[in-house]
N, CA, C and O atoms as CSV, one atom per row, in Angstrom:
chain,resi,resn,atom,element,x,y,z
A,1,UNK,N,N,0.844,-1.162,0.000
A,1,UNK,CA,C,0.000,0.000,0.000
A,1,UNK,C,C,0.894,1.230,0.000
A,1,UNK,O,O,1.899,1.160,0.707
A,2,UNK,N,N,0.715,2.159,-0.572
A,2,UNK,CA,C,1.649,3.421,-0.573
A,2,UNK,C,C,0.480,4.824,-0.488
A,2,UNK,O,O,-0.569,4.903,-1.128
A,3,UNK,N,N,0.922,5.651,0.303
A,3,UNK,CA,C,0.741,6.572,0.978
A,3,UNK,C,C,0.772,7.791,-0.125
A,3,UNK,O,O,1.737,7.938,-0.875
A,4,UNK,N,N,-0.619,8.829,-0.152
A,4,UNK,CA,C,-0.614,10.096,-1.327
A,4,UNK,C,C,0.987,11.003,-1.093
A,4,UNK,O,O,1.478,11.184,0.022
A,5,UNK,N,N,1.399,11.323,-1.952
A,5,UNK,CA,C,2.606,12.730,-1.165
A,5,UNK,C,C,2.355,14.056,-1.460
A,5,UNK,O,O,3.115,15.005,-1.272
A,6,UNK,N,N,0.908,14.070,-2.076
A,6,UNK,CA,C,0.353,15.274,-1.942
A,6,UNK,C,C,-1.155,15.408,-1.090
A,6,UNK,O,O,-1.935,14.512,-1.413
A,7,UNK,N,N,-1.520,16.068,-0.386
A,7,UNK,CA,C,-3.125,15.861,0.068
A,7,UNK,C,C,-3.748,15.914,-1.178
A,7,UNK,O,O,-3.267,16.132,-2.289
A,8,UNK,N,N,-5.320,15.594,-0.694
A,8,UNK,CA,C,-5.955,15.221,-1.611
A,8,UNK,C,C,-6.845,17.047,-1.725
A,8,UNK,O,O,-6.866,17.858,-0.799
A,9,UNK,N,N,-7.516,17.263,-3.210
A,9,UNK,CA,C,-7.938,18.189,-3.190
A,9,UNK,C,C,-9.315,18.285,-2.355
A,9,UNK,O,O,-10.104,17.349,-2.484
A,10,UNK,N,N,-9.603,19.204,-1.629
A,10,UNK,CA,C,-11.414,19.187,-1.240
A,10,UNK,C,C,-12.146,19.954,-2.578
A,10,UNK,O,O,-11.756,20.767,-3.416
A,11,UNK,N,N,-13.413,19.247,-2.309
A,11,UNK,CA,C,-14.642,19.948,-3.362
A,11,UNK,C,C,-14.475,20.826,-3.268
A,11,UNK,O,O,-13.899,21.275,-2.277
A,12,UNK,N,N,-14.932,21.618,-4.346
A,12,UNK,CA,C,-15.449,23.440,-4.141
A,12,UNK,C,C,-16.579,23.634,-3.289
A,12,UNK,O,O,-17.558,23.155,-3.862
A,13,UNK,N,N,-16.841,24.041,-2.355
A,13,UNK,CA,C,-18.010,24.488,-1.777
A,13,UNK,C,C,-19.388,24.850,-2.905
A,13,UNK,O,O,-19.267,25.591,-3.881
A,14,UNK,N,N,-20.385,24.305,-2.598
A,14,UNK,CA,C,-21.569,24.301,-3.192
A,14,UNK,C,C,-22.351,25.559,-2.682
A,14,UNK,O,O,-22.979,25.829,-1.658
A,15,UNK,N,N,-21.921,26.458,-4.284
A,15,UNK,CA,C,-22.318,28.621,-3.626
A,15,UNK,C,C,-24.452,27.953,-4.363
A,15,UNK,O,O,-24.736,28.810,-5.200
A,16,UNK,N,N,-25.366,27.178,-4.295
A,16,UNK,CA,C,-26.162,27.063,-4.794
A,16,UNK,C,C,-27.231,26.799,-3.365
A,16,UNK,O,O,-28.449,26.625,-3.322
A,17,UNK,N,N,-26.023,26.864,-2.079
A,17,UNK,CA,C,-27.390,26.356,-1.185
A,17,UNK,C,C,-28.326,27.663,-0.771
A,17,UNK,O,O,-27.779,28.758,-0.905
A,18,UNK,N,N,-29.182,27.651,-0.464
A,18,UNK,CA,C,-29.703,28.468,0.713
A,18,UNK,C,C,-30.244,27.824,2.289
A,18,UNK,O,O,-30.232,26.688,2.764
A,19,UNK,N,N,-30.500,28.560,2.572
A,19,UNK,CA,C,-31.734,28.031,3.953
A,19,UNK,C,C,-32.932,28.015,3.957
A,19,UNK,O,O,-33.671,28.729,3.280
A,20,UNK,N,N,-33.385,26.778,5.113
A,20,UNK,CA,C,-34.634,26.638,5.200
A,20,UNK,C,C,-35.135,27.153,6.689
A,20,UNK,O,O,-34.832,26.948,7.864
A,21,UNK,N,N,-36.024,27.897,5.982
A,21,UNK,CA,C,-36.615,28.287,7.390
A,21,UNK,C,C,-37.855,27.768,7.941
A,21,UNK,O,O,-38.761,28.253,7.264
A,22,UNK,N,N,-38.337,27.001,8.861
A,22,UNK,CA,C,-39.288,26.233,9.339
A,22,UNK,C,C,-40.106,27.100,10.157
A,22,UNK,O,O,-39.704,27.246,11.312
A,23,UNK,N,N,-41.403,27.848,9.747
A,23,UNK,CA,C,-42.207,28.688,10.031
A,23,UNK,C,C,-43.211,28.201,11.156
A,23,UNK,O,O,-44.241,27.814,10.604
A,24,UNK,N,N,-43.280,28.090,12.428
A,24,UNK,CA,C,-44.189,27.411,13.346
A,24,UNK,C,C,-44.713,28.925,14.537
A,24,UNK,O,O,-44.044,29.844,15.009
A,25,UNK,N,N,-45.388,28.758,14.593
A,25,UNK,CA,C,-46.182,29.417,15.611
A,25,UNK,C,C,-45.458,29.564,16.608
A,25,UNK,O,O,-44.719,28.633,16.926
A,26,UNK,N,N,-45.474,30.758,17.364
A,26,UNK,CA,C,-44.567,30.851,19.201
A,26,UNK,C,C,-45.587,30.376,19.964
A,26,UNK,O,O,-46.693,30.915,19.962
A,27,UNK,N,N,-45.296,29.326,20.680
A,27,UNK,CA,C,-45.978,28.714,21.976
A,27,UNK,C,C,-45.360,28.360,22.913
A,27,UNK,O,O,-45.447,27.271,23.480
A,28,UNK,N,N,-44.499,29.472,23.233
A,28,UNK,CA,C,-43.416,29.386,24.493
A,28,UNK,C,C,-45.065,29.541,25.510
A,28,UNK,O,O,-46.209,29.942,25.295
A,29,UNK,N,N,-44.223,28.900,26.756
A,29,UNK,CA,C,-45.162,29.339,28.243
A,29,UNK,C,C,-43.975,30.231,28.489
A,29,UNK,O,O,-42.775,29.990,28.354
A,30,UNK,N,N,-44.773,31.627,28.993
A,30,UNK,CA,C,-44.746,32.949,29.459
A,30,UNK,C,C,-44.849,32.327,31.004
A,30,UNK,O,O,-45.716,31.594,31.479
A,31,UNK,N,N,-43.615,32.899,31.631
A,31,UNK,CA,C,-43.198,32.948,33.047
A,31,UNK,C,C,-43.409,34.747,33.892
A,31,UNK,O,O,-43.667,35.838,33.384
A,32,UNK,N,N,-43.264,34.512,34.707
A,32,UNK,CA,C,-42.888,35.866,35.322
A,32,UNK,C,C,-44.635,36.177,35.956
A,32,UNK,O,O,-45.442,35.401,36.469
A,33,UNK,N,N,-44.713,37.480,35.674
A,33,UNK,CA,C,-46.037,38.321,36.331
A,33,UNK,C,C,-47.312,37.704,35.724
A,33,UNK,O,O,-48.350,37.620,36.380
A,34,UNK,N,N,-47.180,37.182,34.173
A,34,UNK,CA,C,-48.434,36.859,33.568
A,34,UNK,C,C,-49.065,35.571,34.201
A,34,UNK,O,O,-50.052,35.033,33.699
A,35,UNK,N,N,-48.396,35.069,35.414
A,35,UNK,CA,C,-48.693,33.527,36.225
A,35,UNK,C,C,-49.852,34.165,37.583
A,35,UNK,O,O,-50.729,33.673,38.294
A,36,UNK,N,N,-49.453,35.016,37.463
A,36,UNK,CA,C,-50.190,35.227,38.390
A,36,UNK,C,C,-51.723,36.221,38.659
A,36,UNK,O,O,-52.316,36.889,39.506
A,37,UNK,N,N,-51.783,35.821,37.525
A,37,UNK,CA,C,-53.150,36.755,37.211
A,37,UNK,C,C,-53.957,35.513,35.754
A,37,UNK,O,O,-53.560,34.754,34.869
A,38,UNK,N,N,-55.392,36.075,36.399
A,38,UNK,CA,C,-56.479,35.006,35.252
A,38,UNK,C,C,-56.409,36.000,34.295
A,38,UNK,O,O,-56.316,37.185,34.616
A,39,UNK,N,N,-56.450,35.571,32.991
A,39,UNK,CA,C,-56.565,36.107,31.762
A,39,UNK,C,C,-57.836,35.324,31.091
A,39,UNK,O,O,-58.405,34.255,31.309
A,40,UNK,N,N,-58.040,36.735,29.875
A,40,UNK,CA,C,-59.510,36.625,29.195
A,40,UNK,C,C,-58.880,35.534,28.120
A,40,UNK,O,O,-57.676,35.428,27.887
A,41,UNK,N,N,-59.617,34.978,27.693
A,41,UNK,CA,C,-59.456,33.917,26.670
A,41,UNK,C,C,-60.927,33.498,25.975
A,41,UNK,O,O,-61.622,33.159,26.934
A,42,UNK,N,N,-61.510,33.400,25.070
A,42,UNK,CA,C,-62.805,33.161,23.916
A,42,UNK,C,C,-63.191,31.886,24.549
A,42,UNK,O,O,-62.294,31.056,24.692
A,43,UNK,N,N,-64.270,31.623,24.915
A,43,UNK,CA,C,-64.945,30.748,25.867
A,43,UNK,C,C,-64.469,29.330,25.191
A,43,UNK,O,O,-63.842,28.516,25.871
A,44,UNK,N,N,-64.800,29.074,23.807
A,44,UNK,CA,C,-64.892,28.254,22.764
A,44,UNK,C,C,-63.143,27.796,23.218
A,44,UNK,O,O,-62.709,26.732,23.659
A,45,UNK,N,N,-62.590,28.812,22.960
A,45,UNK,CA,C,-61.075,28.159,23.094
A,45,UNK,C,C,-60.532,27.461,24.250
A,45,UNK,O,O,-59.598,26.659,24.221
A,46,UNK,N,N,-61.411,27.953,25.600
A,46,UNK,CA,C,-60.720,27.121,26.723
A,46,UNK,C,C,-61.660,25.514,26.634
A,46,UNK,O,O,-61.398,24.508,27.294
A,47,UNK,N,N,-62.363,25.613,25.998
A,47,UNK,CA,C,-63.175,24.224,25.938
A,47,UNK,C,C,-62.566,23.397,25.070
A,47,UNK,O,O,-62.592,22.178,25.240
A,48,UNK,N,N,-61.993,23.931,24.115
A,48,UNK,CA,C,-61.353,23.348,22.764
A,48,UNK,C,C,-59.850,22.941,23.574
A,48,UNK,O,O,-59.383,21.822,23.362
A,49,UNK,N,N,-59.312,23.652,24.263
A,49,UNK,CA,C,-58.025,22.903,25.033
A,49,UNK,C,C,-58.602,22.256,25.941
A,49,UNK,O,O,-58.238,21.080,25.966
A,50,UNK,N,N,-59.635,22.633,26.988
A,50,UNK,CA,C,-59.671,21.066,27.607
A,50,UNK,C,C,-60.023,19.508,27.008
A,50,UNK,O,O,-60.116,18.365,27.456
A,51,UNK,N,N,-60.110,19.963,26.164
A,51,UNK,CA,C,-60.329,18.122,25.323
A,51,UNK,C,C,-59.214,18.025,24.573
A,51,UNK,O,O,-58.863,16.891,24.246
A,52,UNK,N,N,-58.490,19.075,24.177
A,52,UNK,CA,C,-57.605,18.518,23.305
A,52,UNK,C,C,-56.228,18.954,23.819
A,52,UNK,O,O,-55.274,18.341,23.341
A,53,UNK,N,N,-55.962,19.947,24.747
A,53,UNK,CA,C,-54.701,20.234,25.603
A,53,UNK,C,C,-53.879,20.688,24.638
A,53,UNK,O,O,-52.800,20.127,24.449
A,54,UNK,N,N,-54.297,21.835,23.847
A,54,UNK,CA,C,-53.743,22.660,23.016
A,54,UNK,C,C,-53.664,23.870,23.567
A,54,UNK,O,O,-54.647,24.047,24.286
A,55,UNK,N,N,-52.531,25.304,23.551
A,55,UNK,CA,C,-52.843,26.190,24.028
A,55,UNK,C,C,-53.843,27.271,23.920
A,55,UNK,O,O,-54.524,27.194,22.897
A,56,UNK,N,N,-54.073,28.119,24.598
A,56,UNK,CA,C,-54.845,29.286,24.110
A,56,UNK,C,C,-54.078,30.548,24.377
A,56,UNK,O,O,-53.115,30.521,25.142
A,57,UNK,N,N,-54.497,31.759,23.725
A,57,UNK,CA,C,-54.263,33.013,23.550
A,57,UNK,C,C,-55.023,33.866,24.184
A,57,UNK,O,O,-56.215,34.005,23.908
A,58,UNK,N,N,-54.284,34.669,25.296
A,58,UNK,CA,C,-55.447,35.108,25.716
A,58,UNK,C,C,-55.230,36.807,25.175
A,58,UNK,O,O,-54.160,37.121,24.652
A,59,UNK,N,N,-56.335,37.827,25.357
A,59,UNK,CA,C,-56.370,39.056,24.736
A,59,UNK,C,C,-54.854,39.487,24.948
A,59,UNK,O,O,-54.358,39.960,23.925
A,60,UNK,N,N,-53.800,39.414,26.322
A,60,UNK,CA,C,-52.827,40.435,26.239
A,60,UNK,C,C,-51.205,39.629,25.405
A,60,UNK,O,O,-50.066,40.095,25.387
A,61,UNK,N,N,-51.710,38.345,24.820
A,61,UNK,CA,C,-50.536,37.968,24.078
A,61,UNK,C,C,-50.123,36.634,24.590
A,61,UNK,O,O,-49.434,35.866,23.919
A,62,UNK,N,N,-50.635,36.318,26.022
A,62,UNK,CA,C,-49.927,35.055,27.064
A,62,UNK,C,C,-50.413,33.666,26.296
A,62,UNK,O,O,-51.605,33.600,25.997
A,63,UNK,N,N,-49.745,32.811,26.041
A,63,UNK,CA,C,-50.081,31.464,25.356
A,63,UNK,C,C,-49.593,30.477,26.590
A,63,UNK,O,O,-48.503,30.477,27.162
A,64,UNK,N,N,-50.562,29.769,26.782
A,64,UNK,CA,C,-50.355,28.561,28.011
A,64,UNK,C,C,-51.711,28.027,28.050
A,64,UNK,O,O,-52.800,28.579,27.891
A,65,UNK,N,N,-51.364,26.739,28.317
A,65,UNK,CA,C,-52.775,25.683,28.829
A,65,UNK,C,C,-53.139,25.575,29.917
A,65,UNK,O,O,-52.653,25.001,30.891
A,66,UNK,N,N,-54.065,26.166,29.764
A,66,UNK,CA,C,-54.807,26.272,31.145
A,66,UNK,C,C,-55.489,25.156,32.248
A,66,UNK,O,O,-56.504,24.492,32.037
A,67,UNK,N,N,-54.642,25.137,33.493
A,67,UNK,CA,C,-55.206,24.167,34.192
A,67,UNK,C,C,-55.339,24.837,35.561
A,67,UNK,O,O,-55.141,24.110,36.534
A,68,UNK,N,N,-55.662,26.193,35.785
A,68,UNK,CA,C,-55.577,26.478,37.140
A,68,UNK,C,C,-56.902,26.643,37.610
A,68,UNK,O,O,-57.657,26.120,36.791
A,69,UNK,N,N,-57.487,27.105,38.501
A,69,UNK,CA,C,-58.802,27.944,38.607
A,69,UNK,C,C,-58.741,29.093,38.947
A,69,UNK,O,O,-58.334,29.448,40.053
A,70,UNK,N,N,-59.424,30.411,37.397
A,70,UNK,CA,C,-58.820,31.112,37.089
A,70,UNK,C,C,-59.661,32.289,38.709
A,70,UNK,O,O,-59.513,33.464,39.046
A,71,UNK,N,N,-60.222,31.497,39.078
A,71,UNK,CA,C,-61.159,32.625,40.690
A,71,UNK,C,C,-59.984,32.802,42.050
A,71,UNK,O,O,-60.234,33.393,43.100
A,72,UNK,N,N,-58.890,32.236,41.759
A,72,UNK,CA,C,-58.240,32.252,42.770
A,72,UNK,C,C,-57.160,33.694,42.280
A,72,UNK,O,O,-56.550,34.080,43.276
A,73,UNK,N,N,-56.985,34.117,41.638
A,73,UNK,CA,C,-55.673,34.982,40.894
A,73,UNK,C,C,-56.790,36.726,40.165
A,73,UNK,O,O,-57.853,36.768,39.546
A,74,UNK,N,N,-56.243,37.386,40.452
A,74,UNK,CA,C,-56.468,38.870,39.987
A,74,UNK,C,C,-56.645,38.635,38.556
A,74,UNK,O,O,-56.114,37.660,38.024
A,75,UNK,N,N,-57.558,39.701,37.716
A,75,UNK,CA,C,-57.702,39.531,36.442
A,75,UNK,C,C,-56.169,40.186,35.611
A,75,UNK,O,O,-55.615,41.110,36.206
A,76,UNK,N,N,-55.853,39.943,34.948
A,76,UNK,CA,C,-54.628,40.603,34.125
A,76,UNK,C,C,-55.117,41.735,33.617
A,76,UNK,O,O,-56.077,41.836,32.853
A,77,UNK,N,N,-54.224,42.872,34.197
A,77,UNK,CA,C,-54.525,44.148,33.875
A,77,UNK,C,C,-54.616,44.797,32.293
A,77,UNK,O,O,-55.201,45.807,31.902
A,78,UNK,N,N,-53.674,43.650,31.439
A,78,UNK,CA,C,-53.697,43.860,30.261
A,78,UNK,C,C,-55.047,43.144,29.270
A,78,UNK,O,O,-55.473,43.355,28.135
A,79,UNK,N,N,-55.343,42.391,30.173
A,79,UNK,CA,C,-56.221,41.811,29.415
A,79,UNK,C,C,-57.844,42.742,29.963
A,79,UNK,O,O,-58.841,42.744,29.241
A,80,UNK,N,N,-57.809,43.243,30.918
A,80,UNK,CA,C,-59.200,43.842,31.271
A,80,UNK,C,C,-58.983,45.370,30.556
A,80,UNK,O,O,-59.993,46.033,30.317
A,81,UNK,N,N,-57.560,45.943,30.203
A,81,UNK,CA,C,-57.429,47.151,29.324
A,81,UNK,C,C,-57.900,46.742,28.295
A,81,UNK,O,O,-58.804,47.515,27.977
A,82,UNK,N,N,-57.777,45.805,27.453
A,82,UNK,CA,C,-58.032,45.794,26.018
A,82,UNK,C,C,-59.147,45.307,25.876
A,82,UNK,O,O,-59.533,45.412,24.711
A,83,UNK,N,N,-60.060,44.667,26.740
A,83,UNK,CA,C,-61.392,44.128,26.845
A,83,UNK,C,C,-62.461,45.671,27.158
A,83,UNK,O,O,-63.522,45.972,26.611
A,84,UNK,N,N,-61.926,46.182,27.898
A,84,UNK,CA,C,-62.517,47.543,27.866
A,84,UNK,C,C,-62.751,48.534,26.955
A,84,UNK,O,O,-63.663,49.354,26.849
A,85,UNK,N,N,-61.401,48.232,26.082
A,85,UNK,CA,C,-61.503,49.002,24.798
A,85,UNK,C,C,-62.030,48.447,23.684
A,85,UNK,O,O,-62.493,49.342,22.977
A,86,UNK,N,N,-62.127,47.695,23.350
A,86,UNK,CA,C,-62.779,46.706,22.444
A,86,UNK,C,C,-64.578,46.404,22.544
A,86,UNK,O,O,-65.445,46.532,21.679
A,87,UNK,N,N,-64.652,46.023,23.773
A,87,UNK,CA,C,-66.264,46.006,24.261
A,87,UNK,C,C,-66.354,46.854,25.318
A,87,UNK,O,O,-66.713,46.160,26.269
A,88,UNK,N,N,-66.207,48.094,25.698
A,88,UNK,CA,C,-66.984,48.692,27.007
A,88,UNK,C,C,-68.167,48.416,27.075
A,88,UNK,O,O,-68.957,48.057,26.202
A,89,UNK,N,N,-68.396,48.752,29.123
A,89,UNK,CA,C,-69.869,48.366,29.570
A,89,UNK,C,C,-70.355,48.926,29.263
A,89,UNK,O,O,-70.175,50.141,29.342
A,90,UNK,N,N,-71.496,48.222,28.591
A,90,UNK,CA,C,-72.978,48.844,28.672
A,90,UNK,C,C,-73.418,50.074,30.180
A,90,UNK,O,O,-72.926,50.031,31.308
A,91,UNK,N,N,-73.992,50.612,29.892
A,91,UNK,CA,C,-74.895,51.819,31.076
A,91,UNK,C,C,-76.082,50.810,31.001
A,91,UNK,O,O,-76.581,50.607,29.894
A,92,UNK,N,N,-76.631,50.086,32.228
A,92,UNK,CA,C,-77.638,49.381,32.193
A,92,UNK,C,C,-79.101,50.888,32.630
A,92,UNK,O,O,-80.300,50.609,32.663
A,93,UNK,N,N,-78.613,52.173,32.869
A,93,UNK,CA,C,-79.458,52.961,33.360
A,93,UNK,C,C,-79.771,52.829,35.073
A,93,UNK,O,O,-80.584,53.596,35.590
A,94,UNK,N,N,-79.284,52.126,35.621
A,94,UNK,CA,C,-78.809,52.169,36.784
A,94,UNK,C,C,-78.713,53.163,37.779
A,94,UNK,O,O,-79.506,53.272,38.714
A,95,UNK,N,N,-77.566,54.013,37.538
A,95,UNK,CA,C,-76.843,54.546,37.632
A,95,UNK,C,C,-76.151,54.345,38.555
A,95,UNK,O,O,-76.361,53.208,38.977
A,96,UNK,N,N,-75.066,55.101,39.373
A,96,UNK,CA,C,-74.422,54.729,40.159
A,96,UNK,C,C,-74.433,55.654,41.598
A,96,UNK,O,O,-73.736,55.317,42.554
């Protein structure tokens, strides 16, 4: 057997690739302040994760599956701002 006495050449680099970019949805769980407060979420959607344990979205951006009970925790301030602005209360004639 005898041994090259020159290295061997490498390929040319292939200038034809690009990248692939794999486009998926963000469904990180959100830590920090958003744990500790119930958030608004579309009735339909928390029913649709309890059977199927998919996340939901709630109005201020927070994505997580919900398994707490949301009567024990303060409403999320972001989510009762943008619920306010979107649907304000009715004046039932009441008054106050």
């Amino acid at each position: 057997m005898t041994t090259p006495s020159e290295p061997l050449a490498m390929p040319e680099p292939d200038t034809h690739t690009g990248v692939l970019v794999e486009e998926r949805p963000e469904t990180r769980v959100d830590e920090g302040d958003h744990e500790r407060f119930a958030h608004y979420v579309k009735k339909d959607k928390i029913v649709e994760s309890a059977v199927t344990g998919t996340p939901v979205v709630a109005l201020c951006g927070k994505v997580w599956v919900p398994g707490r009970d949301p009567q024990k925790f303060p409403v999320c301030p972001d989510c009762k701002r943008i619920l306010d602005e979107h649907w304000p209360a009715k004046d039932d004639g009441a008054g106050s």
